[in-house]
Backbone as numpy.savetxt, mean C-alpha at the origin, in Angstrom:
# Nx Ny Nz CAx CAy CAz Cx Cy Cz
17.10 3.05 -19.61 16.73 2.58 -18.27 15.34 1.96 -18.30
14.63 0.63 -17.51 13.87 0.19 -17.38 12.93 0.90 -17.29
11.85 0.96 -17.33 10.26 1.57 -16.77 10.58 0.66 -14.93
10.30 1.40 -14.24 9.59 0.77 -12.56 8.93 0.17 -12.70
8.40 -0.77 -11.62 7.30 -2.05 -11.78 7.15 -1.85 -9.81
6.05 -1.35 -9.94 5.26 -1.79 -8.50 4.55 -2.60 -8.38
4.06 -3.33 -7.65 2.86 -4.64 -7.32 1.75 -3.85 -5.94
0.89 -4.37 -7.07 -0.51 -3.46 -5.40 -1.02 -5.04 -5.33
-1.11 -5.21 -3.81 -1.99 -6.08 -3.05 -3.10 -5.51 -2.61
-4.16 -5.39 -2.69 -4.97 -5.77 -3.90 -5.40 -4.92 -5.12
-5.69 -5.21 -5.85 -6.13 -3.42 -6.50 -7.80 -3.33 -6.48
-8.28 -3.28 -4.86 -9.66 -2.85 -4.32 -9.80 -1.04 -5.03
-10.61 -0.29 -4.44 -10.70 0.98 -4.46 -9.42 1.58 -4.53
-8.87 0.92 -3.08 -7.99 2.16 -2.76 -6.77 1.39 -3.66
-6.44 0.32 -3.74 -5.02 -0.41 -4.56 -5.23 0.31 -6.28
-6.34 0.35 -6.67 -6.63 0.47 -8.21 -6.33 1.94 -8.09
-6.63 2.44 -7.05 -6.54 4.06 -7.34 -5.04 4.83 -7.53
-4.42 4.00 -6.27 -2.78 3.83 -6.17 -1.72 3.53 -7.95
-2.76 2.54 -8.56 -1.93 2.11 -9.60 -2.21 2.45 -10.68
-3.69 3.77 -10.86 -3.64 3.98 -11.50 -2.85 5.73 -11.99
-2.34 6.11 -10.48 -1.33 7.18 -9.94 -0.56 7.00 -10.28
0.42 5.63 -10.25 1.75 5.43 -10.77 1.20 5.04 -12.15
0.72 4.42 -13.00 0.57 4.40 -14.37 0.46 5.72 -14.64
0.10 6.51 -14.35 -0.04 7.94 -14.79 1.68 8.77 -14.85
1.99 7.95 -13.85 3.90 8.20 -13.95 4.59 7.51 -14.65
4.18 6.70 -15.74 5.10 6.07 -16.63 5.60 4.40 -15.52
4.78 4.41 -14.27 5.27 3.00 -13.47 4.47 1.94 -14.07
5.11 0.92 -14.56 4.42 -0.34 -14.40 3.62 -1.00 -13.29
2.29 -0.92 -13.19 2.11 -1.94 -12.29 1.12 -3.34 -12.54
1.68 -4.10 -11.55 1.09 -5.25 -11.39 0.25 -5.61 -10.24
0.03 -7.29 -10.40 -0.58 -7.66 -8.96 -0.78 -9.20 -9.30
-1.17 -10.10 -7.82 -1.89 -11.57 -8.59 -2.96 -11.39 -8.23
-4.31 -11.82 -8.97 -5.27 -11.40 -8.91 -5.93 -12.99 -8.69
-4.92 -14.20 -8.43 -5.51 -15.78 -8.06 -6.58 -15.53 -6.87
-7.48 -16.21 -7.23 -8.49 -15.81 -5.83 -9.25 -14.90 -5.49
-8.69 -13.68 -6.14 -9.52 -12.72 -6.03 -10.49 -12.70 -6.88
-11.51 -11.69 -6.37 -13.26 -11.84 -6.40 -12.88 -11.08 -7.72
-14.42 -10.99 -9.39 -14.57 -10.72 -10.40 -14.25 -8.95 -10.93
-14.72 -8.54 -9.23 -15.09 -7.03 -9.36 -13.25 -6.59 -9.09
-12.72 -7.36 -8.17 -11.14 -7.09 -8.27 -10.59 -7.08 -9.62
-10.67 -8.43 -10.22 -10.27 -7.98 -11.76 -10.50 -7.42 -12.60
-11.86 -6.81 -12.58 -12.62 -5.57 -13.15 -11.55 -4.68 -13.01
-11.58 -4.38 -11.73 -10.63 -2.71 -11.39 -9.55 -2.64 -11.86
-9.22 -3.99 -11.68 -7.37 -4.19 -12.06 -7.42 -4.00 -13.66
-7.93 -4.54 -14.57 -8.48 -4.53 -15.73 -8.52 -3.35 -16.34
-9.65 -2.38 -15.59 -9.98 -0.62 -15.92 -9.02 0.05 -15.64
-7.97 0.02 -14.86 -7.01 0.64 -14.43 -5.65 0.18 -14.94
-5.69 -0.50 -15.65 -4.80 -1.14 -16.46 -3.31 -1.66 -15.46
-3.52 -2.39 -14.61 -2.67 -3.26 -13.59 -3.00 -4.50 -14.19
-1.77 -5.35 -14.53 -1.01 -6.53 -15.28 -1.72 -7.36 -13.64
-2.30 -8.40 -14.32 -2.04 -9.78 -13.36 -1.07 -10.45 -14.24
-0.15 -11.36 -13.06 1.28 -11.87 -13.36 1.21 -12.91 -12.97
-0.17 -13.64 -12.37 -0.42 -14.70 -11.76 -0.13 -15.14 -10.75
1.30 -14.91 -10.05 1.43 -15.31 -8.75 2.34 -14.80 -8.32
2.13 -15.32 -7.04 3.34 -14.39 -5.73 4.64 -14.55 -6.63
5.34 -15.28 -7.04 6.76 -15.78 -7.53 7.17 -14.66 -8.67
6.18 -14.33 -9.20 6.34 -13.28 -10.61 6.10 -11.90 -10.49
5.46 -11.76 -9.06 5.95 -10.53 -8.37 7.03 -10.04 -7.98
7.47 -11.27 -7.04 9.08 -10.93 -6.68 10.09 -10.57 -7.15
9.72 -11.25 -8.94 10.91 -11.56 -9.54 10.83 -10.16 -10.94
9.37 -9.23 -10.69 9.35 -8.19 -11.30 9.35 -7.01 -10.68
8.43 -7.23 -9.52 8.60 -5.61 -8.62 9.25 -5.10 -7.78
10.02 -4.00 -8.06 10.88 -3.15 -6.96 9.84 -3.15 -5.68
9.17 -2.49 -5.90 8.35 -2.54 -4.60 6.97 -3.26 -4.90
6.54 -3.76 -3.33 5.01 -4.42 -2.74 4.07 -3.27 -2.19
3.05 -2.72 -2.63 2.22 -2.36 -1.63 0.83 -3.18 -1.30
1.13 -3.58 0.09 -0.32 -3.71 0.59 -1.05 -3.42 1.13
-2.56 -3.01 0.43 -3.57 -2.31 0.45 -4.49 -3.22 0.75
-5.45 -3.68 1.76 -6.38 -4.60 1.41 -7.21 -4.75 2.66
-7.97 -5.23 3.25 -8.75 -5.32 4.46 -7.93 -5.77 5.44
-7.71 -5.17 7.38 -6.60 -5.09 7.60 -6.93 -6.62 8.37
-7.90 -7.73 8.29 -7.55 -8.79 8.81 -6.90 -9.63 8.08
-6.78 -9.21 6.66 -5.93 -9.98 5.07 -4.51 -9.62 5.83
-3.94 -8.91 6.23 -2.55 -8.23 6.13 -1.84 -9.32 6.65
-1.71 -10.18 7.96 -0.56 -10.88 8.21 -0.38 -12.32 7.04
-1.50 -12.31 6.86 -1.99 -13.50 5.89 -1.33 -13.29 4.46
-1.46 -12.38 3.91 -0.80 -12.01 2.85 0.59 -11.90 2.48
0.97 -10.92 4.19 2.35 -10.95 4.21 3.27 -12.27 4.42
2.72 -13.34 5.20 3.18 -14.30 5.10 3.48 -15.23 3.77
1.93 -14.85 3.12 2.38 -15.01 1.56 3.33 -14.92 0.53
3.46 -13.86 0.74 4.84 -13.52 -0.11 5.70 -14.11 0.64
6.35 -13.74 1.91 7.62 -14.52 2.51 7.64 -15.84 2.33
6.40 -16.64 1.97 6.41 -18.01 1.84 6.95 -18.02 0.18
6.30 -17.27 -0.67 7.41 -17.17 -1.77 8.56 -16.76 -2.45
9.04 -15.71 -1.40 10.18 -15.72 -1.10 11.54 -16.56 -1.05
10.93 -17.45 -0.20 11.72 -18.63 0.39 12.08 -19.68 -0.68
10.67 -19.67 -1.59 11.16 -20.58 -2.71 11.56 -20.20 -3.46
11.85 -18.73 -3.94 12.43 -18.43 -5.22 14.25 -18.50 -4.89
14.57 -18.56 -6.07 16.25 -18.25 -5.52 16.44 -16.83 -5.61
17.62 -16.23 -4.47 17.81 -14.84 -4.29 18.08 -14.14 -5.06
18.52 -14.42 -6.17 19.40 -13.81 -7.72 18.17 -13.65 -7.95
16.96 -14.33 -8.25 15.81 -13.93 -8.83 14.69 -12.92 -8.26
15.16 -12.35 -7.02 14.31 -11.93 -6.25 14.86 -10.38 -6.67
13.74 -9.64 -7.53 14.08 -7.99 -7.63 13.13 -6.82 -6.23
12.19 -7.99 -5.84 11.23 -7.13 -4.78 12.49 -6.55 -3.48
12.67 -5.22 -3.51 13.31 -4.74 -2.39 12.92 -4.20 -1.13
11.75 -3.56 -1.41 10.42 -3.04 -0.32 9.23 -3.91 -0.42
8.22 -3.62 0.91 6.81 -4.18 1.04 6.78 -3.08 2.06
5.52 -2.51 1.64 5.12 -1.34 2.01 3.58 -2.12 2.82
3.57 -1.94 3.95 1.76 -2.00 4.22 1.38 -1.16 4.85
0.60 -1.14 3.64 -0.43 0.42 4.14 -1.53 0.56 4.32
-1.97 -0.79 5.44 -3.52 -1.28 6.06 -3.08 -0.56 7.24
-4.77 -0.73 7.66 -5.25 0.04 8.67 -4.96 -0.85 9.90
-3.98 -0.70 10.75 -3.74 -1.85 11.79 -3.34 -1.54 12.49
-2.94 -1.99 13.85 -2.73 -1.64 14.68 -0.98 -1.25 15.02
-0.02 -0.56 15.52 1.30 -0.94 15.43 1.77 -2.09 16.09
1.13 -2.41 16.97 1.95 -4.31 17.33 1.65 -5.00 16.14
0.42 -4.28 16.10 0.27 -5.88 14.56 1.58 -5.68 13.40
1.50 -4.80 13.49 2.84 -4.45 11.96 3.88 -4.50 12.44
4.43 -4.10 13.76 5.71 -4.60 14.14 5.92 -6.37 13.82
4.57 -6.08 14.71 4.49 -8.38 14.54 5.15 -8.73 12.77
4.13 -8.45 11.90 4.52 -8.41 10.70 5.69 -8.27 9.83
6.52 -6.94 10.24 7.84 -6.89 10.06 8.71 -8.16 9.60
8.34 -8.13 11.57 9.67 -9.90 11.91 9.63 -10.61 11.17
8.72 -10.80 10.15 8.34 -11.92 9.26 9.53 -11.98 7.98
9.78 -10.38 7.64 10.78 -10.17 6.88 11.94 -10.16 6.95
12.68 -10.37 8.43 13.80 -10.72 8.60 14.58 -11.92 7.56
15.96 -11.12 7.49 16.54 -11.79 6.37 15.90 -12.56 5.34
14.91 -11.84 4.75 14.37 -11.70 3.14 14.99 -11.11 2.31
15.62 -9.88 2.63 16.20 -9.61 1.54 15.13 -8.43 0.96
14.09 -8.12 1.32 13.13 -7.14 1.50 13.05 -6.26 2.80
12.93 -5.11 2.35 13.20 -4.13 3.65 11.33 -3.80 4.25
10.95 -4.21 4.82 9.66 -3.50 5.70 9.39 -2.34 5.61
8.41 -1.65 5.34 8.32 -0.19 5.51 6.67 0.27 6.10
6.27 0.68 7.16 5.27 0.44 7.83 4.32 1.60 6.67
3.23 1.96 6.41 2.61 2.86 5.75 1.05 3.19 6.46
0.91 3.76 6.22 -0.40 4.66 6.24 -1.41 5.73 5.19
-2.34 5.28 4.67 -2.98 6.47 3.80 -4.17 6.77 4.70
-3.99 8.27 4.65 -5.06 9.06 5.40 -5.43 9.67 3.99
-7.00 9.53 3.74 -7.91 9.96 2.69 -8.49 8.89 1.96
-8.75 8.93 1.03 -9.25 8.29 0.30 -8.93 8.00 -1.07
-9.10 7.06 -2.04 -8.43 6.68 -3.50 -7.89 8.00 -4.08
-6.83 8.06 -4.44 -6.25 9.08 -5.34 -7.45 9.12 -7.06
-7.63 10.58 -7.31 -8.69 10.66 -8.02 -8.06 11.44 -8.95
-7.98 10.91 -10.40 -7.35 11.61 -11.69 -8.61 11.66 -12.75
-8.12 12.89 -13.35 -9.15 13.23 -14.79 -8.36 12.04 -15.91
-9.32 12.21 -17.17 -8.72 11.20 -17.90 -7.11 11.55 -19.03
-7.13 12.59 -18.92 -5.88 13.08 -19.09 -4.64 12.71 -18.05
-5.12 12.55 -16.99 -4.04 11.86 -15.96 -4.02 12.71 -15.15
-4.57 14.35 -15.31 -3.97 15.04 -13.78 -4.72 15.00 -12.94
-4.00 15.02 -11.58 -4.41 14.57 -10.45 -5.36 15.66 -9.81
-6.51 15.04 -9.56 -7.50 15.79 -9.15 -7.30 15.54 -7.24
-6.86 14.71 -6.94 -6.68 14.64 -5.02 -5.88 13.40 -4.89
-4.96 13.79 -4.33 -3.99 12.73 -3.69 -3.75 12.64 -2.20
-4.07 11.13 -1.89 -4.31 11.12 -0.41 -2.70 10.92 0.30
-2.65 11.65 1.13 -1.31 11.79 2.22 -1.16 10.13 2.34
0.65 9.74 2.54 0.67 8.20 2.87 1.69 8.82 3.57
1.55 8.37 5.20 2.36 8.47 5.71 3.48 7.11 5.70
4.40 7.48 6.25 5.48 6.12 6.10 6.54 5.85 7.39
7.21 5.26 7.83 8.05 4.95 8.65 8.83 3.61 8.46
9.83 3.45 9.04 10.69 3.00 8.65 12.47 3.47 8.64
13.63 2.43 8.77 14.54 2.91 8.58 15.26 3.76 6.84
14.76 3.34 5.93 14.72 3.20 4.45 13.53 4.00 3.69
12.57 4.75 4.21 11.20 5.12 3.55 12.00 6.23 2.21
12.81 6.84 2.35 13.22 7.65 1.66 13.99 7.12 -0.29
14.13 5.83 0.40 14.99 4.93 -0.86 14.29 4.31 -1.92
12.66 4.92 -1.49 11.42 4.27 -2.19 11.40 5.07 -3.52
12.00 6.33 -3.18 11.80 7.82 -3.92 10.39 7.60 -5.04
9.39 7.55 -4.04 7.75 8.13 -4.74 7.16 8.99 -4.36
8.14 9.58 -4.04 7.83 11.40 -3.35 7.10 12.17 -4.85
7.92 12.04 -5.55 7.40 12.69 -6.67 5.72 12.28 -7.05
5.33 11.22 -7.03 3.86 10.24 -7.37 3.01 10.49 -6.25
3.19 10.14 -4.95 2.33 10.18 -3.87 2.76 11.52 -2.82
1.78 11.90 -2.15 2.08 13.28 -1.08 2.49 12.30 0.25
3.78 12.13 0.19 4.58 11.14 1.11 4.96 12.25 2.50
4.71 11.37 3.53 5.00 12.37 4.77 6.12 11.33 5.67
7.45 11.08 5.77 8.67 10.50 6.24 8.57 10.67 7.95
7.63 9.46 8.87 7.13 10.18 9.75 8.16 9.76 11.01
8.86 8.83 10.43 10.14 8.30 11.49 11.09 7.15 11.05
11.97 6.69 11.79 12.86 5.86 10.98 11.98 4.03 12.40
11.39 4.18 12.85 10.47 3.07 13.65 9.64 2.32 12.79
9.44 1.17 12.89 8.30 0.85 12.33 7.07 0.69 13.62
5.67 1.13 13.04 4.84 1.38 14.20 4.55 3.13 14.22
5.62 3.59 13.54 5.08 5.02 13.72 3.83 5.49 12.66
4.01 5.20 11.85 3.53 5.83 10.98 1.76 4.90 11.25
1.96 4.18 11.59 0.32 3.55 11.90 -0.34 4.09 12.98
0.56 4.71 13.94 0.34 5.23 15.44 -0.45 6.41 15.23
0.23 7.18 13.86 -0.70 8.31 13.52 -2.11 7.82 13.08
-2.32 7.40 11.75 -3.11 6.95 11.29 -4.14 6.29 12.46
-4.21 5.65 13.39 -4.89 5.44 14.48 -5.20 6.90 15.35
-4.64 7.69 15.15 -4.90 9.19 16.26 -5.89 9.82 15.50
-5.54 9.76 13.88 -5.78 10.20 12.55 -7.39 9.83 13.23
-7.83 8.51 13.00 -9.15 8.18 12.87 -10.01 8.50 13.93
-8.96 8.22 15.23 -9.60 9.12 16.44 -10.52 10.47 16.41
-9.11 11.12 16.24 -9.65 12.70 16.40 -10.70 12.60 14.99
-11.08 11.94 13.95 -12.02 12.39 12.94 -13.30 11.47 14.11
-13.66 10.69 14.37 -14.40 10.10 14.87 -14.90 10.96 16.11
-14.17 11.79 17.38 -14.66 13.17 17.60 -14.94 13.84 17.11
-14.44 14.26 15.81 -14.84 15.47 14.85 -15.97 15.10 14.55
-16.42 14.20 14.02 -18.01 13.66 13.74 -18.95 13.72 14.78
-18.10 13.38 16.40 -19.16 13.02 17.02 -19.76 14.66 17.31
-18.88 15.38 17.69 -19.02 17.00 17.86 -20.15 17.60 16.81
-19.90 17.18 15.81 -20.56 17.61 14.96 -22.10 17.46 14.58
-22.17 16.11 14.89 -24.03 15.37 15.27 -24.08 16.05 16.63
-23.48 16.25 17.44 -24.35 16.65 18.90 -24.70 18.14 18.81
-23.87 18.71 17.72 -23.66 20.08 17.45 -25.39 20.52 16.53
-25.75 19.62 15.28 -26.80 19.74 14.87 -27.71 19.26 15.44
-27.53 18.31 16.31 -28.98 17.85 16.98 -29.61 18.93 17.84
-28.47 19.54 18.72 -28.80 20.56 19.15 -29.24 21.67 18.75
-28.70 21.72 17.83 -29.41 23.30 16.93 -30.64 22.58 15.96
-31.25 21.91 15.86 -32.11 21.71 15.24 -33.77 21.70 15.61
């Protein structure tokens, strides 16, 4: 049986940290790294994620997309791929998921979705609450950040085993809805916490 092949958009902090989780599982991963800044290919480089050069050689290698990346990149990106999509022929297209797992709003990712209608790629809304997954150099995992997910399909991804996956509905929009409450209630938790020492100080 093949080795898996995931694609991280981008491999920033949190994408390099992601791929270097699944390399630690025997997953292939990739990415296109066209355009992107020196310190991106650094990471991608240290973490040993394949640039494949372009959207087209993604499609036509990775089961799944994740995108990770600053959340005003996200519709922009996603359009990206669907624009290469369109040109590849369907026999050649192995990408079955696109996972985004930016920080956004849920209209925005519903918005996003629609984009994937009849692609031939299934949408799957995502969320990571924490920070880069952090391994010793032996590979074991020293902290793995929760990704929440939603979607009709989140379960067919089966990276339950690799990531601490939380299946938060079959909607898309849910799983970002948290992740927005997520940042809330920490952003009280902080604020509680400065008014808490100022006062006692």
């Amino acid at each position: 049986m093949a080795a898996r092949t995931v694609a991280i958009l981008s491999p920033g902090d949190m994408g390099s940290g992601l791929g270097r989780l699944l390399r630690a599982n025997s997953v292939r991963v990739i990415t296109n790294l066209e355009g992107r800044s020196s310190r991106s290919r650094e990471l991608a480089k240290s973490n040993g994620i394949e640039d494949v050069g372009s959207d087209s050689n993604i499609l036509s290698s990775a089961e799944i997309i994740i995108s990770v990346l600053v959340p005003s990149s996200a519709t922009a990106t996603a359009q990206r791929i669907i624009s290469a999509s369109k040109s590849l022929p369907r026999a050649q297209q192995r990408t079955k998921f696109y996972i985004d797992a930016n920080a956004i709003a849920p209209k925005t990712v519903r918005s996003i979705s629609e984009l994937f209608n009849g692609s031939g790629i299934e949408f799957i809304d995502g969320s990571i609450i924490g920070g880069p997954p952090k391994l010793q150099e032996d590979g074991k995992v020293l902290y793995n950040p929760t990704i929440a997910l939603s979607g009709a399909r989140t379960k067919e991804l089966e990276l339950d085993n690799i990531f601490d996956i939380t299946h938060v509905g079959p909607d898309v929009g849910q799983a970002s809805a948290l992740k927005m409450s997520f940042a809330s209630l920490t952003k009280v938790f902080l604020s509680l916490r400065f008014l808490y020492l100022v006062n006692t100080n």
